[in-house]
N, C-alpha and C positions, 0 to 999 in steps of 0.2 A: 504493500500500500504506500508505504515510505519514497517507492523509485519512482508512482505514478504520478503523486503529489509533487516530487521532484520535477518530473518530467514537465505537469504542467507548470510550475512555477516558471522553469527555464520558458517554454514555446510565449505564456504571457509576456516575460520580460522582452524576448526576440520581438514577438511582434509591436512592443513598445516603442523599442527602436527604430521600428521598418515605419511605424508611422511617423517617428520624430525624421525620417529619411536617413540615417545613421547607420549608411550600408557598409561602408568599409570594418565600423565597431563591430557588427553583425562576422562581418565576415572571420575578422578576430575570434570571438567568440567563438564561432562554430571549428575554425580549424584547433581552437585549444581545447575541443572536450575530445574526452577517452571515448572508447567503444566506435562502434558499429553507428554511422548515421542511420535515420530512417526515410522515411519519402519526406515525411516534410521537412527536416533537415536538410535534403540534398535538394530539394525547390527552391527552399529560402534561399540556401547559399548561392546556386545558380542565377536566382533573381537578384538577388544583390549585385554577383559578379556584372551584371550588364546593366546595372542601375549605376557602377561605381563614372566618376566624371571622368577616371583617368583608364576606364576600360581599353582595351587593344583586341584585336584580333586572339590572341591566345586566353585575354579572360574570356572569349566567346566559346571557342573552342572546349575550354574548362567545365564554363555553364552550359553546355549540349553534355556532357558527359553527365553530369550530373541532374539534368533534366532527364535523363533516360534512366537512370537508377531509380529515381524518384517516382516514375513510370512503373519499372518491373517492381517496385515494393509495394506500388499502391493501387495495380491492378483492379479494375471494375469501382473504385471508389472516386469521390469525386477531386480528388486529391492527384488522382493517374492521371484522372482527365486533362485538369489544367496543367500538370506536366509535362506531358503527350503535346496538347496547345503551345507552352512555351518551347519544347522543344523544335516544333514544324516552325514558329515565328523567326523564331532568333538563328533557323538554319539559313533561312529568306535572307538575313543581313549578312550573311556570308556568301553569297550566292554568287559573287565573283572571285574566291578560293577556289584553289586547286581542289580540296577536297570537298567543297558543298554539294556537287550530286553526289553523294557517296549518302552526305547526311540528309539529304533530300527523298534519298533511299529508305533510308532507317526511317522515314518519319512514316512515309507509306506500308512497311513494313508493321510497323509497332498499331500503326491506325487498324489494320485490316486485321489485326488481333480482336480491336475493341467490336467491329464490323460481326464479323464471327457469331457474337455471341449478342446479338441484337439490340448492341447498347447504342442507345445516341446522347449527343451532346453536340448543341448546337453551336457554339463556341471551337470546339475541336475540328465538327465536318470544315465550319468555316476559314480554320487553319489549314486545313490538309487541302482546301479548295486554291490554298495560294499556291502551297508546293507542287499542284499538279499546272497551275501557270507555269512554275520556274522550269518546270521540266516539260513545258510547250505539250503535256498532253491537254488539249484543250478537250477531248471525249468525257475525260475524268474529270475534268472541272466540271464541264457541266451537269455532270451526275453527280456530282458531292451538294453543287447549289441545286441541283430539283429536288436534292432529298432533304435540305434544309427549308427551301420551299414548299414540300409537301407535307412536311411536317408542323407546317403552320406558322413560320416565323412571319414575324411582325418586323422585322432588319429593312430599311430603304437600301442598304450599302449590298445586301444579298440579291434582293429583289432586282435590283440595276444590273449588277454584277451579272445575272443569270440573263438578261434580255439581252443585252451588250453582247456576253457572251458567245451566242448565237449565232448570231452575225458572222462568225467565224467558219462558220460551216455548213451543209449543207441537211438543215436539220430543221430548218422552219419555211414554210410559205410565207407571202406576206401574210395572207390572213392570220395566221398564230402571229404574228409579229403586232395586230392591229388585235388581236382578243386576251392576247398576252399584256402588250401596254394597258388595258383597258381597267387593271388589276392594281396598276403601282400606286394610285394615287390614294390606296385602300394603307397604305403604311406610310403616309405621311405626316411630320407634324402636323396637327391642326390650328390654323389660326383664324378665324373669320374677320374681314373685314369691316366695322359695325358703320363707317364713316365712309363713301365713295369719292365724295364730292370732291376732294382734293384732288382727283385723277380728271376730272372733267375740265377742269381750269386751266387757264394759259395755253391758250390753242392758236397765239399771234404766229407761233413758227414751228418748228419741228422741234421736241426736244427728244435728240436722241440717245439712251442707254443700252451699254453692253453690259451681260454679265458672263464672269467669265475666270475659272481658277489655272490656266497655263498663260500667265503670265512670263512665264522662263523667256527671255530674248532669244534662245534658239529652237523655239517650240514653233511648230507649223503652224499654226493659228495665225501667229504673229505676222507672219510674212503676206499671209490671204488679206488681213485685216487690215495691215498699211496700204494693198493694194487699191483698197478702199478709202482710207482714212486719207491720203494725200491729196485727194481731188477732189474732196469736198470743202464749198466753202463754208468758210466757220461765222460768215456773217448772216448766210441764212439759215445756219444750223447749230445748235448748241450739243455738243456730244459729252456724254458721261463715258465714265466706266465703274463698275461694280466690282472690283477684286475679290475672289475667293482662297486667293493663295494666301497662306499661314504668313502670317504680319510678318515673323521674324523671318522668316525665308524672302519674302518677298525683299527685304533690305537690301540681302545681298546680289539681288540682281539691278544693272544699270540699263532700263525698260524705256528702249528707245522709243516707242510708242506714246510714252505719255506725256509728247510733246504736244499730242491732237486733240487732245482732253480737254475742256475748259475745267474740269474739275474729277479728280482720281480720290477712291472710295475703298475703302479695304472694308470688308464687311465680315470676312471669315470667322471674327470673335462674335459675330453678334449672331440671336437669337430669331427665329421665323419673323415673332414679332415687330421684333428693333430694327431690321433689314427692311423688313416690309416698308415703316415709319420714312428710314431713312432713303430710299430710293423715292419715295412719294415728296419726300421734304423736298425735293428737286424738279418736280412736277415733271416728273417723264414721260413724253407723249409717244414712246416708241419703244419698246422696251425688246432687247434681242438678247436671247442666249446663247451661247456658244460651247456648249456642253451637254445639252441632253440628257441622257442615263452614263456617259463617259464621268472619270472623276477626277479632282475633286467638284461634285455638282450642288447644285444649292434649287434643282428643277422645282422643288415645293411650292417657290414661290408663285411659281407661275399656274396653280391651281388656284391661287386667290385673285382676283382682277387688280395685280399691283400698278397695271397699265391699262391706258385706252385699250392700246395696242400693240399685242405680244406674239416675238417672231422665235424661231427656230431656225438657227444657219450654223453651215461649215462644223459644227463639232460633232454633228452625228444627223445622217441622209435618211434619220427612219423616224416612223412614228413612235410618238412618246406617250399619247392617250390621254393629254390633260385636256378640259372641258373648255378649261380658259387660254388655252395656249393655242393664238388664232392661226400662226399660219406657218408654212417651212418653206423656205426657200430653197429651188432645185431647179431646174433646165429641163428642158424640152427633149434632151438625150437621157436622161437619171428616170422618167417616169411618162408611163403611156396613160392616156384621158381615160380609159378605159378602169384605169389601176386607182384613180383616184380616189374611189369609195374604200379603197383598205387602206387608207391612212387618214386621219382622227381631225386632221390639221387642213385651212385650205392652203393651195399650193399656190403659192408665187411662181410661175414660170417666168424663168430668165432664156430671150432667144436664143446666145450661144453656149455659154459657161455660168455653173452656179458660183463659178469662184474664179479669180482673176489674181498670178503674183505678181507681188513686185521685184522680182528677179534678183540675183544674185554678183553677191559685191565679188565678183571673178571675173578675170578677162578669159572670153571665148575662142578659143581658136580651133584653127578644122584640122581634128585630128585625124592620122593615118589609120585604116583597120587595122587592132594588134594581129589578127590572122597572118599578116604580110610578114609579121614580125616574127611571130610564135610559130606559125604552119598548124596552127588547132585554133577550132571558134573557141570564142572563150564566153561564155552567158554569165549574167549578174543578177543578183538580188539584194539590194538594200531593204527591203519593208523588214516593217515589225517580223521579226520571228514569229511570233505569236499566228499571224497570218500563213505561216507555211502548213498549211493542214494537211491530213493525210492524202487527201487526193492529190494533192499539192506534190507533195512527195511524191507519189506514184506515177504522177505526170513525168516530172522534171527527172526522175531515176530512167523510164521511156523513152526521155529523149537522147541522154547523157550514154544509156546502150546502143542507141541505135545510130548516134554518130563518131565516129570513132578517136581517140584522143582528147575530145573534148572535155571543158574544164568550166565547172561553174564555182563563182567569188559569190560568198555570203558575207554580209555585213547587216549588221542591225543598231543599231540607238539602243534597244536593251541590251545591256551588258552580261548576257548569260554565258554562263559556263562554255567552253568550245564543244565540253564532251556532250552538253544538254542537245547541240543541235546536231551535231555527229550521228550520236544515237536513233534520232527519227529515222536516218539513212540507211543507218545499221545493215539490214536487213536484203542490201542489194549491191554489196559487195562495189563498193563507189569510193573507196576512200582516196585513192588516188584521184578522184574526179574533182571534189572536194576542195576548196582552198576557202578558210574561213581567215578572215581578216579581223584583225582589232579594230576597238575602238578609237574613232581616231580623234586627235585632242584639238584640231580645231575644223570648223564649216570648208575652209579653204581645201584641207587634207582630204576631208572625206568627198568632196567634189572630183579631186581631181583621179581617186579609186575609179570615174568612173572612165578615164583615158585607159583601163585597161580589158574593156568589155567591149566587145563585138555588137552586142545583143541583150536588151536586159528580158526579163522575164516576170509577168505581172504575176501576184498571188490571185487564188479566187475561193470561195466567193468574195472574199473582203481584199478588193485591191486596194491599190495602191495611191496614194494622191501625191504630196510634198515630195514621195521619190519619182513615181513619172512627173512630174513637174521638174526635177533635177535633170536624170536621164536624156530627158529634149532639150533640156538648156544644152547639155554637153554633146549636144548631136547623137545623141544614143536611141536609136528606136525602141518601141518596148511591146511587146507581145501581150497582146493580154486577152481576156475573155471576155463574151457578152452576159450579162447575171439575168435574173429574177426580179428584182427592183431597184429600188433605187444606190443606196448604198453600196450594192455589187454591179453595179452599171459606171462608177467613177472612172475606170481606164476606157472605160467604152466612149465615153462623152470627152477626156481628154486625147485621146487618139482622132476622134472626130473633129476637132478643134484644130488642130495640128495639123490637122488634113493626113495622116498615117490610116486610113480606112484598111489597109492592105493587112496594119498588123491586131487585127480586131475576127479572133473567133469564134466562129458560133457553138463550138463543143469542143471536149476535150481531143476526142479523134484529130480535129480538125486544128487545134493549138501547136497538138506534138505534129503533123505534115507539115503546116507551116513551118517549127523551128526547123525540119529538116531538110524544107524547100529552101530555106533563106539560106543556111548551112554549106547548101550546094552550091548555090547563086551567090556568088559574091560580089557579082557587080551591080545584082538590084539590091545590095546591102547599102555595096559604096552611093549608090544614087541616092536611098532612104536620107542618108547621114550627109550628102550633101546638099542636100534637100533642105533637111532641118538645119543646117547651120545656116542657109541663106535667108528661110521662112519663119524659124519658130518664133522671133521677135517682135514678128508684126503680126501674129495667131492672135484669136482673143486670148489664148492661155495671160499672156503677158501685155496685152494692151489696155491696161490698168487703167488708161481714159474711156475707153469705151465702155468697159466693163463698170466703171464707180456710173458714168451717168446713165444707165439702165437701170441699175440698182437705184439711185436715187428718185427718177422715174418712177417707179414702182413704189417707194416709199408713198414722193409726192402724193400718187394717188390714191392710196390707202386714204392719208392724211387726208388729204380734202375730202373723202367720202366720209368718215367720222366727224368730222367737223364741221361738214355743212347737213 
C-alpha cells in the first residue's frame, strides 16, 4: 500500500510540474529514480523531451523511443492511446531524417495492433491519418479519415481533411463531391449574425476582401494574386486582406504583396465571432476566399452572410457546400453548363483563364533539348508528391518501360523522405529510371531543374497548376490529362491557353502513346518548345492585363447588381 501511495505522491508532484511547464526539472527527476519506468513515466519523459526549448533532433529521436514503450506497457488503455498518438506526431517532425520512414513504419505497425482488436480512438486514427500522408499513401489516409468520419466526429480539421483529400484520386464523382460538401457546414463553429445592416452600407465603390492563410512569399497563391492585384486601380477600389497565418510566423516572412493593401488584418488569434466583427468593421463589399476546405482555413465564416458578397477563387476548383458562399470563380475550360447543378456555388465564368501569373523574376532563354545532350528523353515532375497516385505510378512506370533509357526527375516542395517516394515505385523494378532531386534553397535553383527535362508530365486526377505555369515559362511542354471536373481539368484549360492542344489526353491509353509519340519525334518536341519560348508570354497564362480587367468586369457586375 506504502509503494502505491508512493507512486501517487510522485505522478501528483510530476504533473505539478508539467503544469508549472518545468520540463527539463521533470526530466531530472524521472532519469534519477530507481526501477523499471512504467507507461506513464516513459510518456511524461518523452513529452517533456520535445516540450524542452533546447530540444535537437536526438531528444526527438529519444522521445519516439520512449513513446513506444509507453505504448507496449499501456496497451488497450487510454494511456497506449495517446502514446501511440505522440508517437505517429513527433515521427511527422522528423520526417526529413534518414530514418523517419523506418518510424513512420512503427507507427503503422503498432496502430494496426490497436485496429485488430476493434478499438478506436479518434485522436490516434487522426495521427496515423498524417503518417499515411508522409508516406504518400493517400488510399490509407482516406480510410483512416472515413473511419473517423463515420464514427461521428464532430472535427472541421477531419471533415476538410477527408473532402480535400479526395480530390487526389479517382474515388468521387462530382456529385459525392456536391453531397459530401453539403455535410461540412454541420461541424462548424456557430455564430449567428443578430445585426446585418452593417454589411448593407457603403456601396459608393467596391470594397474588396481577401481571406487567406498562405501568406509565405513563395507560396503559389501569391504569384496568381499579384497577377491581379497590380492592375487594379486603388482609386476605385479599396482592397483588404484577412490573414490567417499564425501572427508569429507571419513576422518572419517579408510579404511582398502587402504593398496592394490599403489595410492588412491578421485575424488567426481571433475567435468566429471577433473575425466576423472585424472584417464587417471595414465594411467589405466583396469578400473572396482563397482556401476552401485546403488549410490553414477559417471557410466558417463564410456560412454567416459576413459579406454582401462572397467568392471562392484559386485555392481550391471545387465545391465547398456553404448556403452563403455565393459564387466560385472558374473558366469556360475547368467546367461544362451542363455540370453546373453539382456545384453549391454560382459560377463566375472567366472567357480564357481562371487564373493569370505574374511571371517569374528569371531570365528566359531557348534552351537546347537535353536529348541532344544525354541521347535519352529525360521526363519531369515537380507537383506535390502527394499528387502522384497510384494510377499515376502505373502510368508513368508504362511509359518509362516502354521507352528505353529513359529517365524521369522528381522534385516536390514537400520535403519527404527520398525513400517515401522510391517506394510507390518499388514494385516495377525502375530505380535506375529514377532520379529524385532535392530541395532546392532558392525559386531561381528550382526553375532552372527544369533546363534539364525534355518533357514534363502532369499528375491526375489532381494536376498541376504553379508547376505547369513554370514548365511553359521554361519552354517545357507538359503532358497532361482531360478530368471529370473542374479541379482535375486545371492542365486541360492551361495547355488550352498556351495553345499546347496536342499535349492534352483524353485517357490514360492515350497519355502513355503520346509520351511515346513525342519520344520518337523529336522534332515536333523541338517545335512545341520553340513554340512556347516565342508565344507563352503573350498566352492569357501571363497577360496579367487582360486577365485583372475580366476579372474586375465581372466583379463590376456583380457589384452593380447588388447594389442597384
Amino acid at each position: 500500500m506504502s509503494n502505491i501511495a508512493d507512486n501517487n505522491k510522485i505522478r501528483s508532484q510530476l504533473k505539478d510540474l508539467f503544469e508549472r511547464k518545468k520540463y527539463s526539472q521533470i526530466i531530472l527527476e524521472i532519469e534519477s529514480m530507481s526501477g523499471e519506468r512504467d507507461s506513464f513515466l516513459h510518456n511524461l519523459y518523452g513529452v517533456c523531451k520535445t516540450l524542452s526549448s533546447k530540444r535537437n533532433k536526438e531528444d526527438l529521436i529519444i522521445a519516439l523511443d520512449n513513446f513506444k514503450n509507453a505504448y507496449l506497457k499501456g496497451k488497450n488503455s487510454l494511456q497506449g492511446f495517446n502514446s501511440l498518438e505522440n508517437f505517429a506526431n513527433v515521427s511527422i517532425e522528423l520526417e526529413n531524417y534518414a530514418n523517419a520512414y523506418n518510424f513512420f513504419l512503427d507507427s503503422i505497425k503498432l496502430y494496426e495492433e490497436t485496429e485488430k482488436q476493434n478499438i478506436y480512438n479518434e485522436k490516434l486514427v487522426g495521427a496515423v491519418s498524417k503518417v499515411y500522408k508522409r508516406l504518400l499513401n493517400i488510399e490509407k489516409r482516406i480510410e483512416t479519415l472515413k473511419k473517423i468520419i463515420d464514427q461521428g466526429s464532430q472535427s472541421k480539421l477531419f471533415w476538410c481533411s477527408y473532402i480535400y483529400t479526395n480530390n487526389f484520386i479517382y474515388n468521387w464523382k462530382q456529385i459525392d463531391y456536391y453531397n459530401e460538401s453539403k455535410k461540412l457546414k454541420n461541424f462548424f463553429e456557430k455564430y449567428e449574425i443578430k445585426n446585418n445592416n452593417i454589411i448593407k452600407a457603403d456601396f459608393k465603390k467596391p470594397r474588396l476582401g481577401f481571406v487567406s492563410g498562405s501568406v509565405n512569399p513563395n507560396h503559389s497563391t501569391n504569384y496568381f494574386l499579384e497577377s491581379l492585384l497590380k492592375n487594379i486601380d486603388k482609386k476605385k477600389i479599396d482592397i483588404y486582406f484577412f490573414s490567417l497565418t499564425d501572427l508569429k510566423e507571419e513576422k518572419n516572412f517579408d510579404i511582398k504583396i502587402k504593398k496592394y493593401f490599403k489595410k492588412w488584418i491578421n485575424i488567426s488569434e481571433l475567435n468566429l465571432e471577433n473575425s466576423i466583427k472585424t472584417i464587417q468593421d471595414y465594411k467589405v463589399n466583396i469578400l473572396i476566399d482563397l482556401m476552401g476546405v485546403t488549410g490553414p482555413n477559417k471557410i466558417e465564416l463564410f456560412q454567416n452572410r459576413v459579406s454582401p458578397i462572397q467568392i471562392l477563387w484559386i485555392g481550391y476548383n471545387n465545391t465547398v457546400g456553404l448556403k452563403n458562399l455565393d459564387y466560385l470563380i472558374l473558366d469556360n475550360n475547368l467546367i461544362k453548363k451542363d455540370e453546373e447543378n453539382m456545384y453549391h456555388e454560382k459560377i463566375i465564368r472567366l472567357k480564357n483563364i481562371w487564373n493569370s501569373h505574374i511571371g517569374f523574376n528569371f531570365k528566359r532563354e531557348k534552351n537546347q533539348l537535353p536529348y541532344k545532350k544525354n541521347k535519352y528523353i529525360t521526363f519531369c515532375s515537380f507537383n506535390n508528391y502527394l499528387k502522384i497516385s497510384k494510377d499515376v505510378v502505373e502510368t508513368w512506370a508504362e511509359i518509362l518501360k516502354k521507352i528505353p533509357n529513359s529517365k524521369l526527375l522528381l522534385k516536390s516542395s514537400n520535403k519527404f523522405n527520398k525513400e517515401t517516394i522510391l517506394k510507390k515505385f518499388s514494385k516495377f523494378s525502375l530505380e535506375d529510371s529514377l532520379i529524385i532531386l532535392d530541395h532546392c534553397k532558392s525559386h531561381e535553383e528550382h526553375l532552372m531543374k527544369y533546363k534539364e527535362a525534355d518533357l514534363a508530365l502532369d499528375t491526375f486526377p489532381y494536376t498541376g497548376v504553379t508547376t505547369s505555369f513554370e514548365a511553359l515559362w521554361m519552354n517545357v511542354p507538359v503532358l497532361t490529362m482531360k478530368g471529370f471536373n473542374a479541379n482535375s481539368r486545371c492542365g486541360e484549360s492551361i495547355n488550352l491557353n498556351a495553345n499546347m492542344e496536342f499535349f492534352i489526353a483524353n485517357s490514360k491509353e492515350e497519355y502513355i502513346k503520346k509520351a511515346i509519340y513525342i519520344s520518337n519525334n523529336l522534332q515536333d518536341l523541338d517545335y512545341y518548345r520553340d513554340k512556347l519560348f516565342t508565344d507563352i508570354l503573350s498566352s492569357p497564362l501571363f497577360d496579367t492585363n487582360k486577365f485583372a480587367d475580366e476579372f474586375l468586369s465581372k466583379l463590376d457586375y456583380i457589384f452593380n447588381q447588388y447594389k442597384n
